[in-house]
Structure formats: C-alpha cells, structure tokens
N, C-alpha and C positions, 0 to 999 in steps of 0.2 A: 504494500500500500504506500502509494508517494503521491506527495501532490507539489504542483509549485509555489505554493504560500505554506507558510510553517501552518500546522494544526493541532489538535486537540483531540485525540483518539480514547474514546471508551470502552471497555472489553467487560462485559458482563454476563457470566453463565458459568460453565464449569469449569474446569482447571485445564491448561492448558502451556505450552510454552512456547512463545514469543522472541523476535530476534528483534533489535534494534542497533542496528550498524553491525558492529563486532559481538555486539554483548548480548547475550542467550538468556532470558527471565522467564522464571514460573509463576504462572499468574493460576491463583487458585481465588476464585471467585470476580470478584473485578477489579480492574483496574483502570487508571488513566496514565496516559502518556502524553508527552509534546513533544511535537515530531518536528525538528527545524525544517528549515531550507534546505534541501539537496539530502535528509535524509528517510531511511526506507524505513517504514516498521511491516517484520514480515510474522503475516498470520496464518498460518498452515490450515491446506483446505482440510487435515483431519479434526481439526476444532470445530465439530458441527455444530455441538451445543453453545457456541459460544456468539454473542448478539454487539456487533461492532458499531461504532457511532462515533462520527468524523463530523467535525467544525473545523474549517478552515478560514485565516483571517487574511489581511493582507494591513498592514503597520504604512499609516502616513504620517506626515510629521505636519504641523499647522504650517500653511503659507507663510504666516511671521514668524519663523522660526529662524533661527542664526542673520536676521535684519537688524541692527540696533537705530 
C-alpha cells in the first residue's frame, strides 16, 4: 500500500504481521500507522480478517509564510 501524500493507515481485526520499509510488526488486534512520503506499508493478502482504512493528506504551508 503506497500513496503519494504521507497517510494515516488503520488495521483492525485479527493478528497479523505487517512490513513497513525494513521493519517487520505484529499487529494483534489494531493498529495505526503513518506512512510518509515515498514509503510502502505492506499488508499480506493472507490477513483476511483484517479491515484497512487509509487517510491521506497533502501539508501546505499559508501563502504568508516565510514573507516578513
């Protein structure tokens, strides 16, 4: 799962384990994540029971920002 704006990944159901970059996590019941820019959270299609839910934002900064 990649997107091009950082997001907000929810994993909720039964236990399961999850890749994010390098790093291998067991997720026994739910959990959340933040996925930056450019990175992958991988959810293996054998996690049947488990129910994914994805926000993704996109970060502006105000017109008057760095103006003095």
């Amino acid at each position: 799962m990649a997107s091009e704006n950082p997001s907000f990944i929810f994993l909720r159901g039964k236990s399961c384990t999850v890749q994010l970059g390098l790093l291998a996590l067991h997720v026994n019941g739910s959990a959340l994540f933040h996925v930056g820019r450019g990175q992958m959270l991988h959810v293996p299609a054998v996690a049947q029971e488990v129910e994914v839910y994805q926000a993704s934002y996109q970060v502006q900064l105000p017109q008057s920002a760095g103006i003095a």
